[in-house]
C-alpha positions in Angstrom: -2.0 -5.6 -18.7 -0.3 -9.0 -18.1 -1.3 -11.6 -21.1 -3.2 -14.2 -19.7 -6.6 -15.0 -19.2 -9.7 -12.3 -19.3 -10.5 -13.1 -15.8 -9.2 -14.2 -12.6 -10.5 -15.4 -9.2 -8.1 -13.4 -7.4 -5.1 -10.9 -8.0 -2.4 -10.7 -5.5 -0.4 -7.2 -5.8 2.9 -7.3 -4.5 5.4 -10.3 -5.0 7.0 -9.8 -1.5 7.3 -13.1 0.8 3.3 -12.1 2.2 2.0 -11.6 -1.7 3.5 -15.3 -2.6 1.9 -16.8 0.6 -1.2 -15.2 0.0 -0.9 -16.4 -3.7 0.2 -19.7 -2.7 -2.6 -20.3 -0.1 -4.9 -19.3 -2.9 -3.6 -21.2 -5.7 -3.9 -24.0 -3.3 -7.8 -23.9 -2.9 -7.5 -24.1 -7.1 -8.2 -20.4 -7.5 -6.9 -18.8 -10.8 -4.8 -16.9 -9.4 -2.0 -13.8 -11.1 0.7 -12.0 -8.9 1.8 -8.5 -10.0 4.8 -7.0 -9.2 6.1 -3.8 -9.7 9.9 -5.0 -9.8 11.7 -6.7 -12.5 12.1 -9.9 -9.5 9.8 -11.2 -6.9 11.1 -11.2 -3.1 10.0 -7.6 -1.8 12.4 -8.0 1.3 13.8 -11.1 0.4 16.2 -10.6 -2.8 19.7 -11.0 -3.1 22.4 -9.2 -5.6 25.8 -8.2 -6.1 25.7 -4.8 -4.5 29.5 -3.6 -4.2 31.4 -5.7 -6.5 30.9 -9.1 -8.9 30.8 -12.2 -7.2 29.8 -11.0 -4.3 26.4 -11.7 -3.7 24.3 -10.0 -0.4 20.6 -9.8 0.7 19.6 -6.3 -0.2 17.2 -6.1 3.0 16.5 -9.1 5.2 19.2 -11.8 5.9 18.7 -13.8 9.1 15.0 -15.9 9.2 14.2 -17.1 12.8 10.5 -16.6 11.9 10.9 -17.8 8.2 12.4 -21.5 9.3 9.7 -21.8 12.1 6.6 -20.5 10.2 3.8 -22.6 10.2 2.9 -22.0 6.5 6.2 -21.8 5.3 7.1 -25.1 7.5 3.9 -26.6 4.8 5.1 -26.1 2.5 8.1 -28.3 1.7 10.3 -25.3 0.6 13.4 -27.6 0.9 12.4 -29.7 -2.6 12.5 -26.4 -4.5 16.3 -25.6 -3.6 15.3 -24.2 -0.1 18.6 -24.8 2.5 19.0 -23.2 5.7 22.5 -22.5 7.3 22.8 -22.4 11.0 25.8 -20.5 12.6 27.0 -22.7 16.0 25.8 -19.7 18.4 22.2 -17.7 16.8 23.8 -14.3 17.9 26.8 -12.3 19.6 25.9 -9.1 21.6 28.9 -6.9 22.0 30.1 -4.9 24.6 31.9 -1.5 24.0 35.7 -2.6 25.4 34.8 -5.7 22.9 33.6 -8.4 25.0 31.1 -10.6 23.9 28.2 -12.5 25.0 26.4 -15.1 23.1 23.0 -16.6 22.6 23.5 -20.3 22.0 21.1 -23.0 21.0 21.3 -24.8 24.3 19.0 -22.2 26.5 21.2 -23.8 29.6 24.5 -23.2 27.5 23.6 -19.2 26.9 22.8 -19.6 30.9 25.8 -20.7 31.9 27.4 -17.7 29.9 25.4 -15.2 31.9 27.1 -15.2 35.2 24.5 -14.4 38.3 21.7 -13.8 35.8 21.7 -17.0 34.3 19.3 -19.2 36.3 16.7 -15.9 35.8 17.3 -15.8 32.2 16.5 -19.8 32.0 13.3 -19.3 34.2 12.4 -16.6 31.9 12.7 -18.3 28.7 11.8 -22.0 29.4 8.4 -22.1 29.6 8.1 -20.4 26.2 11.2 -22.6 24.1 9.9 -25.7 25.8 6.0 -24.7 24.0 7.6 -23.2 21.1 5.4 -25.1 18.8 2.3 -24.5 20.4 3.2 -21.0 20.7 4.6 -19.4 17.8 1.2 -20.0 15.9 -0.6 -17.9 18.1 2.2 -15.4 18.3 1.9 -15.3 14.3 -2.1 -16.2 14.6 -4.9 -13.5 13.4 -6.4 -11.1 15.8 -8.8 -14.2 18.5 -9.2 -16.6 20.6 -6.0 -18.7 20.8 -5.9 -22.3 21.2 -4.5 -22.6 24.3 -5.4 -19.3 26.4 -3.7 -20.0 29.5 -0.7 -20.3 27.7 -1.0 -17.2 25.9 -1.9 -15.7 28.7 1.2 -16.4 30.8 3.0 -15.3 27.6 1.5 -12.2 27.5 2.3 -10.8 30.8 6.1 -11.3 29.8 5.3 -9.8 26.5 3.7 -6.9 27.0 5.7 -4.5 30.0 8.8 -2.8 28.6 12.1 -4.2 27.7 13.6 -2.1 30.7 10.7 -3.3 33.2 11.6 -6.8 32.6 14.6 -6.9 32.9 14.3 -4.9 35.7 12.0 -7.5 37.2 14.3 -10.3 36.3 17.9 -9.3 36.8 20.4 -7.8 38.9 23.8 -8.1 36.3 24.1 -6.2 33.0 25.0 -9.7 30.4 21.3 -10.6 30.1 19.4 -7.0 29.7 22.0 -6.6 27.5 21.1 -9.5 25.2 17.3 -9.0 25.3 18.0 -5.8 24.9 19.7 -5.9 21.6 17.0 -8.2 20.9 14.6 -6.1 21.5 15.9 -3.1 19.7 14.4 -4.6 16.4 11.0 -3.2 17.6 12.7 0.0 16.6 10.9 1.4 19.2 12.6 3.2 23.1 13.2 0.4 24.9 10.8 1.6 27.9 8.0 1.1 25.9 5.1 -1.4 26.4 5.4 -4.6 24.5 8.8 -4.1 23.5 9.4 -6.9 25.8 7.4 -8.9 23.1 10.2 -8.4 20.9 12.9 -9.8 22.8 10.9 -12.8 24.1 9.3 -14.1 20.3 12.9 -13.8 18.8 15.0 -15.3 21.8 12.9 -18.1 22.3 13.0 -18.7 18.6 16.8 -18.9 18.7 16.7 -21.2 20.8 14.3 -23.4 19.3 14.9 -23.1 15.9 18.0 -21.1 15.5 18.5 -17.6 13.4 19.6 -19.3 10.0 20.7 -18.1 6.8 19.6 -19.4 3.5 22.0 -20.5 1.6 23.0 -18.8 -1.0 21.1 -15.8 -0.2 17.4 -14.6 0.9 17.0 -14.8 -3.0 16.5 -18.5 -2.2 13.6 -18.1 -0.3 11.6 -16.2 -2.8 13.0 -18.5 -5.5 11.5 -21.3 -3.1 8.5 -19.5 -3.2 7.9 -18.6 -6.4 8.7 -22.2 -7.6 5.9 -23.6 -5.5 3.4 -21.2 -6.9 3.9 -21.7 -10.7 4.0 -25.9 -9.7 0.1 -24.9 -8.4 -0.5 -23.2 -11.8 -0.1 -19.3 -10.2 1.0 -17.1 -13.2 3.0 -14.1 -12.2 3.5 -10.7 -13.8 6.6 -8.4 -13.3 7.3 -4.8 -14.4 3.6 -4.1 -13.6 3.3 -1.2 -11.8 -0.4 -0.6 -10.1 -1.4 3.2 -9.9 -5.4 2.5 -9.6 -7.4 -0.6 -8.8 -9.3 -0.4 -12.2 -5.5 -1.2 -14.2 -5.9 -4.7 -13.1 -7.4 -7.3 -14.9 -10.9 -8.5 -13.8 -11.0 -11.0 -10.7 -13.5 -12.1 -8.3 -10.5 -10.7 -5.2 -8.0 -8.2 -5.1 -5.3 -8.8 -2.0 -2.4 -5.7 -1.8 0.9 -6.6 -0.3 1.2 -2.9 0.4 1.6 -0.4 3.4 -1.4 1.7 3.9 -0.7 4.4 2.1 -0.7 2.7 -1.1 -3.6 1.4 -0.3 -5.1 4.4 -0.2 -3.2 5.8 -3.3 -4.7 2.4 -5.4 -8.1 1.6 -4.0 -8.4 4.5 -1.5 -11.4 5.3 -4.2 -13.4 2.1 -3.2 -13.7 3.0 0.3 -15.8 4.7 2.7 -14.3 8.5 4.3 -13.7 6.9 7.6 -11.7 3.8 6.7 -9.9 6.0 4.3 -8.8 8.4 7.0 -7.9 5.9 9.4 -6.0 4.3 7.1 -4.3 8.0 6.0 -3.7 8.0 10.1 -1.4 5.1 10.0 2.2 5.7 11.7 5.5 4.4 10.6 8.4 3.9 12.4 11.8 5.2 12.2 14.2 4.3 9.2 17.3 2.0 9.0 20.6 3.0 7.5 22.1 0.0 5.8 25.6 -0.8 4.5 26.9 -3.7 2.7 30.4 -4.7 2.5 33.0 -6.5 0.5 35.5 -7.7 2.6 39.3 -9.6 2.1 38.7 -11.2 5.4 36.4 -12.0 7.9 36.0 -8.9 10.4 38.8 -8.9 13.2 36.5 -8.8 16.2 38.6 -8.5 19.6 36.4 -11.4 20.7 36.8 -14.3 19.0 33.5 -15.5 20.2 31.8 -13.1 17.6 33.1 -15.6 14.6 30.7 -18.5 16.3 27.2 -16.1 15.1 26.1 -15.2 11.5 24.4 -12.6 14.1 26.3 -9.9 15.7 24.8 -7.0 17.9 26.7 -4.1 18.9 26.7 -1.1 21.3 27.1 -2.4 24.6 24.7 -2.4 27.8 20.8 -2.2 27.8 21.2 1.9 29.0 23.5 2.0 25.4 20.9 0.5 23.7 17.9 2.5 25.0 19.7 5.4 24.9 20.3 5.0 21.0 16.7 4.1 20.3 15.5 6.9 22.5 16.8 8.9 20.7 16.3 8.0 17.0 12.7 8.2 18.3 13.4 11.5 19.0 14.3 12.3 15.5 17.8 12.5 16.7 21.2 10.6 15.0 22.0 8.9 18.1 25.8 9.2 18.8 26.7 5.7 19.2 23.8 4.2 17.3 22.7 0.4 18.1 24.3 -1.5 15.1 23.0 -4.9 14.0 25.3 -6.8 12.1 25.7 -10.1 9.9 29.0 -12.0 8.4 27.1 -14.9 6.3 30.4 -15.8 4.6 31.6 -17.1 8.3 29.0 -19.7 7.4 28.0 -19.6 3.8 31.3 -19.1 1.4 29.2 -19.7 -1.3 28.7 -15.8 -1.8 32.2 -14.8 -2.1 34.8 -15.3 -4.0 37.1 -17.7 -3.2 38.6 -16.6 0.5 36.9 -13.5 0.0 33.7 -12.4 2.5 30.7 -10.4 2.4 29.1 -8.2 5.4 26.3 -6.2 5.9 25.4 -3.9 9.1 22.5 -1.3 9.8 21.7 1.1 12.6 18.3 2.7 13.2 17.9 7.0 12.0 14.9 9.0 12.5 12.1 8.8 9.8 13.3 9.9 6.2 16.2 11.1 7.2 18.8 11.7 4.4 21.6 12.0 7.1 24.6 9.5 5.7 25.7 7.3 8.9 28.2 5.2 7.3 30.8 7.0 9.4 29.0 6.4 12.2 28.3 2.6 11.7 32.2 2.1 10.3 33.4 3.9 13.8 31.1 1.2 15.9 32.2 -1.5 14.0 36.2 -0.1 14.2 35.7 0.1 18.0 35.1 -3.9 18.7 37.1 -5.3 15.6 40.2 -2.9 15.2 41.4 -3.2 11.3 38.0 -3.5 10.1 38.2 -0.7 7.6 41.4 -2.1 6.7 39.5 -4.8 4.9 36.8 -3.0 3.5 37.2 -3.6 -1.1 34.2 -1.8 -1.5 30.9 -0.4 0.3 27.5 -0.2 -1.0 25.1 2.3 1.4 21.5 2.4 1.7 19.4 5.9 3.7 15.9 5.4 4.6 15.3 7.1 1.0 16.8 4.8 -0.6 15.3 1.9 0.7 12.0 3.1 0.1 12.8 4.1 -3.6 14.2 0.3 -3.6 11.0 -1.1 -2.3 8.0 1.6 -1.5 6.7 -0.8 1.5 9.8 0.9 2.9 7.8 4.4 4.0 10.5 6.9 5.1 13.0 4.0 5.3 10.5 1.5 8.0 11.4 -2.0 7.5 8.3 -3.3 9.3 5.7 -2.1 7.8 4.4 0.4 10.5 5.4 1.4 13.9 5.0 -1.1 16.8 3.3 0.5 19.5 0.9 -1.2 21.5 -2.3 -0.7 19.6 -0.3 -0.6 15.7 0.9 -4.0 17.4 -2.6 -5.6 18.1 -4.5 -3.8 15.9 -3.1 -2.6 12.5 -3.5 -1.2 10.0 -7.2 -0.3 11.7 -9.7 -1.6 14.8 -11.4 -3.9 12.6 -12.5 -7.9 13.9 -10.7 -8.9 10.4 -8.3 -6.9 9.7 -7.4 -8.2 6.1 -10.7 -7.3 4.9 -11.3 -3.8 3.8 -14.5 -2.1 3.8 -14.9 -3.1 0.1 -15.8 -6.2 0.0 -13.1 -7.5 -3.5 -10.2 -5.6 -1.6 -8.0 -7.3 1.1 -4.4 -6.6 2.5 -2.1 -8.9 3.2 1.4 -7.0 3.9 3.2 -6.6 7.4 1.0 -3.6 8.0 -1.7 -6.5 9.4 -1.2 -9.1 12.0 1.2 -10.4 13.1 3.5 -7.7 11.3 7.2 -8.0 10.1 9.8 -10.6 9.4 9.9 -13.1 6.4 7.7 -15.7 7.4 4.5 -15.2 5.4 1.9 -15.3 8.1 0.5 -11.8 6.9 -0.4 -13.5 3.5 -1.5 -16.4 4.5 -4.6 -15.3 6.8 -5.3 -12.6 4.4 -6.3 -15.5 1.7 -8.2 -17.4 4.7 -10.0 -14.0 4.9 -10.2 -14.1 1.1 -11.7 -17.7 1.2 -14.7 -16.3 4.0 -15.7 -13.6 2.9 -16.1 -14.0 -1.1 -15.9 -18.1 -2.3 -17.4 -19.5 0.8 -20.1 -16.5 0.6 -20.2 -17.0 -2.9 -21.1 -20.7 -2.4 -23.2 -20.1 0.4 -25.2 -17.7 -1.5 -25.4 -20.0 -4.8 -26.6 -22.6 -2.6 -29.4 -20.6 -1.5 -30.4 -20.0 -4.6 -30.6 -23.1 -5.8 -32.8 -24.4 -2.9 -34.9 -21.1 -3.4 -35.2 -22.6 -7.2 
């Protein structure tokens, strides 16, 4: 039990960037409020450390932050006057081809036009509407289950968003540059690329490079949480590590209890507290497939045949949107694919700080069925080989991550899933369950505030932060309203 006081208003579980928003948004409103975590450091998905040799520092799990520099709460926050600095990289992102050519998303959307032969006026109509709005519509993109703002909007979003990746581009194109960018793109869903909604994807994250760019944080993700966790101790928040939570009744009293977990520790914690039904619907969640991650040390930066690749802190490889589907096919599947979709990123290029001296870092992932213990270093080392011959050459040491791993590393990680759930159409509108609020559980102390609710993954803190606005509603504006009655009753 942490040493502090007797009671609380409300206590967070889960120091991942969604447990310090919803902490933060809390501590705010003047709550008392304590953050547990499990961990011997905050961050969850957004920690830094020297995994293959000293003095060379890289993000254990997430890296690039498109969504983190243009969230709304985060953007609130003034992360920048406790050490926050973001690094852009001239282009957001490479996509490579198999023989090695590269395209590029740039910042200009006319510029990544331009690169995009016959496709690139489409790929401009496509995407204008969306970077031109960007403000008014990443909100609603990251906004709780509703009514948005501006519906018409929305609207014209939506039916972009929600065919698959191949029907759009099916719709749009006639070359192979831009399906394969959005394709790539789109392959973070971890989901097959003829899905519905995959097209969501590609459009939220594209339009974001555009606008805002896909930036690093200097000096690692470690800064963001640092950020983070330096704003919530300046509102008074007290937080708790090497706290592990097995059952609700281990934490201290508080008027709220808010979980940045998946689901199924949910139901192993508090699982107790609720009815059957909301208990087995929970129990019926699905998660998605794994990631296998390596990091690297490198005495150079990676030899790419294109020299275009050294302009993006992003790089994506395996060539044309049929390579890509094919790969996530068949992970989906519960198949190695053979010539996986690797994402890749050289911060170094752009951030030397986490090096030593002439000296770079680099990490790549592809995507492997569910809990697979199958070791695709190999594989990911051969993709990489293929586009930047020499790479192994420069390899001084490796550090490899399975799904298992990942998800002994950080048990939001189920069977190595790095978003918190599997994307399909109704995990994507509705998760964890059908419910009009769905950071409120049944009990009516217990809320959830991981990227197993709206709007799901990525280091941005939107998960956290309408959890506490469901927090607020439902127990200190009841609370109020209920005293008030009281007192006219009196």
């Amino acid at each position: 039990m942490p040493r502090g006081r007797e009671r609380y208003d409300v206590v967070v579980v889960g120091a991942g960037p969604n447990g310090l928003a919803a902490a933060i948004a809390l501590a705010q409103r003047g709550l008392a409020t304590l953050l547990v975590e499990a961990s011997d450091s905050p961050g969850g998905g957004a920690r830094s450390a020297e995994l293959t040799a000293p003095g060379f520092l890289h993000d254990v799990c997430s890296s690039v932050h498109p969504l983190g520099v243009a969230s709304p709460f985060f953007r609130s926050l003034g992360l920048e006057r406790h050490g926050l600095e973001w690094i852009e990289s001239p282009a957001p992102l490479a996509h490579v081809f198999r023989d090695g050519r590269a395209i590029t998303m740039e910042r200009s959307l006319e510029a990544t036009g331009a690169g995009l032969g016959r496709d690139g006026p489409a790929y401009v109509r496509l995407l204008r509407p969306f970077v031109e709005h960007f403000d008014e519509l990443l909100p609603m993109v990251l906004g709780p289950p509703g009514l948005p703002p501006d519906p018409v909007l929305y609207a014209r979003f939506g039916l972009r968003a929600l065919p698959s990746l191949s029907t759009l581009a099916s719709r749009w194109f006639r070359g192979e540059d831009a399906p394969a960018l959005l394709a790539g793109i789109a392959a973070h869903a971890m989901r097959p690329l003829e899905a519905a909604a995959t097209s969501s994807f590609a459009l939220v994250l594209a339009m974001a490079g555009h606008a805002v760019g896909w930036p690093l944080a200097k000096g690692g993700s470690q800064a963001i949480t640092s950020a983070l966790v330096a704003r919530f101790r300046a509102l008074g928040g007290e937080l708790a590590l090497h706290f592990r939570v097995s059952r609700l009744d281990e934490l201290p009293s508080a008027r709220a209890y808010v979980f940045d977990v998946t689901p199924k520790q949910l139901v192993e914690i508090a699982g107790a507290a609720f009815p059957s039904h909301y208990r087995k619907a929970l129990q019926r969640y699905a998660y998605g497939p794994g990631v296998f991650k390596m990091d690297f040390a490198l005495s150079e930066p990676i030899p790419f045949r294109d020299p275009a690749c050294a302009r993006a802190a992003t790089v994506h490889l395996s060539g044309t949107l049929e390579d890509v589907a094919l790969a996530e096919r068949t992970v989906v599947e519960g198949r190695m694919a053979p010539h996986p979709f690797v994402l890749l990123v050289q911060p170094t290029r752009f951030d030397p700080s986490r090096a030593p001296e002439g000296k770079h870092i680099a990490w790549a992932y592809c995507h492997v069925p569910h809990g697979s213990p199958v070791d695709a270093s190999g594989a990911i080392e051969a993709v990489i080989e293929e586009v930047a011959p020499g790479f192994r050459d420069t390899i001084l040491a490796r550090h490899a991550m399975d799904p298992l791993a990942l998800e002994r590393y950080d048990e939001n990680y189920v069977g190595g899933d790095i978003g918190g759930g599997r994307v399909d159409v109704r995990q994507l509108l509705f998760r964890p369950v059908m419910r009009p609020d769905p950071y409120a559980t049944p009990a009516p102390n217990v809320f959830l505030c991981s990227s197993s609710t709206p709007p799901g993954g990525g280091v941005h803190g939107m998960c956290g932060y309408h959890a506490a606005q469901s927090v607020l509603r439902n127990v200190f504006e009841r609370d109020a309203r209920e005293g008030a009655r009281a007192a006219f009753r009196a």
